[in-house]
Steps between C-alpha positions, in 0.01 A plus 500: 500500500586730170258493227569248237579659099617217308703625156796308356664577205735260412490190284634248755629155252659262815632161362860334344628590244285825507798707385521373158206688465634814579501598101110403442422768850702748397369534137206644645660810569776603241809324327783705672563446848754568775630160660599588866643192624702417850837437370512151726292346259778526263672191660167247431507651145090603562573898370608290187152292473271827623631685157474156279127507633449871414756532176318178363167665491638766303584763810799688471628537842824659706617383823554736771697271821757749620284489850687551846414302818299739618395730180416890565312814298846510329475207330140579450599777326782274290230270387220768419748693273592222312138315515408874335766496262404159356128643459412166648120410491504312864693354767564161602636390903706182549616432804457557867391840715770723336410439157130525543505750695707694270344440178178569654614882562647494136140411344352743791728829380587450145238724370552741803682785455628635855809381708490176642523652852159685464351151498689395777375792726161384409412601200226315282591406129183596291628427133443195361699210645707249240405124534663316730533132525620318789672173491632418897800267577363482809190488705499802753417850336236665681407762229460298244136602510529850674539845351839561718830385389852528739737711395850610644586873531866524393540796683467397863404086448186538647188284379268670297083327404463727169161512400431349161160487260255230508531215325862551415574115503319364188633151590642264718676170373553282822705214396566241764839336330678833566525428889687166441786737396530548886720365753321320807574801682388781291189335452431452872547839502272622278241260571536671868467821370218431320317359824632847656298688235214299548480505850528909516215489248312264712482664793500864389235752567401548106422142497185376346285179463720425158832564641443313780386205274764509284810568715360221695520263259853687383647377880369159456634430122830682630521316796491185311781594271732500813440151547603276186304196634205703571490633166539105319213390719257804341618391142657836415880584380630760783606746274103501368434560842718805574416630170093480606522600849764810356260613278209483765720673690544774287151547402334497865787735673335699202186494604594578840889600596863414555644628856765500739753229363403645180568852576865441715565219211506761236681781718776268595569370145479890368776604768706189486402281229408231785274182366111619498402113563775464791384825683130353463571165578636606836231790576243226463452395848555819631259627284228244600562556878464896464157373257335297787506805722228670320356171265583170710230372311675490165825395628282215672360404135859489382616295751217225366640533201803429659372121640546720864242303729288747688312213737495655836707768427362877500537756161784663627689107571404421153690836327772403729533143371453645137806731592718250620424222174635789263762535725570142473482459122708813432726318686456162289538671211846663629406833480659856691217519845680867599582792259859508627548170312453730191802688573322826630580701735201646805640857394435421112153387577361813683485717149331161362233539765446864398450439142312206533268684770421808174381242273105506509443112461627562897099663526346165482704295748316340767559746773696865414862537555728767522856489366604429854240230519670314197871547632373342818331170298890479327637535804359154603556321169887651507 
């Protein structure tokens, strides 16, 4: 097991309504900030109600949504030359992966003063990072609480981790009302997705007595949000319960690491803007079943959280049970079981399985794989 260092930066306020207090965080830091905003929230009028909060506590802020599907180093470059020009004193997420992920690098690089593509080779930003607060629209980002954010070379579409400073994120608003916003489906997806994450944290090789703990208890709370009348009978809203189990999702992948799913999630959507939480939701089980070659045990303790009944039935019967029940409720839930259903192609994935394979989250999986390795494990889920 790796040794346990515990240090989290972020405040983490979790609760409804928590947006409206957006203003009162963000005063902290400065009075001018740059909004970046997914341009879907537009249609539930929320981009509207995020400035209200921050304009009414006397922030001046500008809104920067002009965000792609799948957003690259050139619109990283867009929004840090205008995020400069506006002399801005931090930067504000709302929205899902892309935004985060993007404003993250904006705060990261604003005070740097070398090409974006030097940090995208690997370079580490030294001068002082702007504040950056996150507020998520959903509940699946797995560097929320990690000093790596994904970014999209332009040049070739190929998924980049850029390295950012320490304790970029100064604060994460996690406000449960924001995922009611989503259809059935959507949500099923994400709430998926953020098992996925949990599950690669869970059983990889960084993991530690806290991770394990948390992400534990992440699967459970997750697990209950699929199932409305499961989540009545423990008293608590299921959008409280995705938002918790997200955000314990987020913080124990940190403390351990994303992997697989993670990795050909991210390559897929860089190359062909395909849905991170679709590509995830149907890696799961494939995921698990490559897992319980090298850590039955943990795929075992899933499938009790599961309700899988292990009487009689040896470690590697259990994992297969737990296999087949996520099988079963992807299927419930209407999901895609086989990447094809995403409209991809076998050729387009075999440059997905290279780039995910040179991201180094791939070190901690539970067994090493090769690029050929990975094309293999899409093979069976296409």
């Amino acid at each position: 097991m790796s040794d346990f260092v515990f240090k989290i930066s972020p405040n983490i306020i979790l609760g409804p309504y928590t947006m409206a207090r957006l203003g009162q965080v963000a005063a902290n830091w400065g009075t001018k900030y740059m909004l970046i905003a997914d341009p879907i929230l537009k249609e539930f009028s929320l981009i509207e109600k995020a400035v209200a909060a921050l304009e009414e506590k006397g922030i001046s802020v500008f809104v920067f949504d002009d965000i792609p599907s799948a957003a690259t180093s050139a619109t990283l470059e867009q929004a840090l030359s205008l995020a400069r020009g506006a002399h801005v004193h931090g930067v504000i997420s709302f929205g899902g992966l892309k935004t985060a992920s993007l404003a993250r690098a904006v705060a990261a690089l604003f005070n740097e003063n070398h090409e974006v593509y030097e940090y995208l080779a690997g370079a580490q930003p030294y001068s002082g990072a702007l504040p950056f607060i996150e507020v998520p629209s959903t509940c699946r980002d797995a560097f929320v609480f990690m000093d790596r954010t994904p970014v999209v070379d332009a040049r070739n579409r190929q998924i980049r981790l850029m390295k950012t400073q320490n304790a970029v994120c100064k604060a994460v608003i996690v406000d449960p009302n924001l995922y009611m916003h989503m259809s059935p489906n959507t949500a099923a997806s994400m709430i998926f997705h953020a098992i996925s994450l949990a599950v690669e944290g869970y059983v990889s090789t960084k993991s530690n007595f806290f991770s394990e703990t948390i992400l534990g208890k992440s699967i459970e709370m997750l697990l209950l949000a699929l199932d409305p009348e499961q989540s009545k009978l423990v008293g608590t809203p299921q959008e409280m319960l995705v938002a918790q189990g997200g955000c314990m999702a987020s913080m124990g992948v940190a403390a351990s690491s994303p992997g697989v799913a993670t990795a050909i999630s991210l390559a897929c959507n860089a190359r062909y803007k395909t849905s991170t939480s679709l590509v995830c939701a149907v890696l799961l089980p494939y995921v698990m079943e490559d897992a319980a070659r090298a850590k039955v045990d943990r795929i075992v303790t899933i499938g009790k959280m599961l309700g899988v009944s292990s009487a009689g039935l040896s470690g590697s019967d259990v994992a297969r049970a737990a296999i087949d029940d996520i099988r079963r409720r992807l299927a419930l839930a209407g999901l895609p079981t086989r990447l094809k259903d995403l409209g991809l192609s076998i050729d387009q994935l075999v440059p997905a399985a290279e780039d995910a394979a040179a991201l180094d989250i791939m070190n901690y999986i539970p067994r090493a794989m090769s690029s050929d390795d990975l094309f293999d494990l899409i093979k069976q889920a296409y």
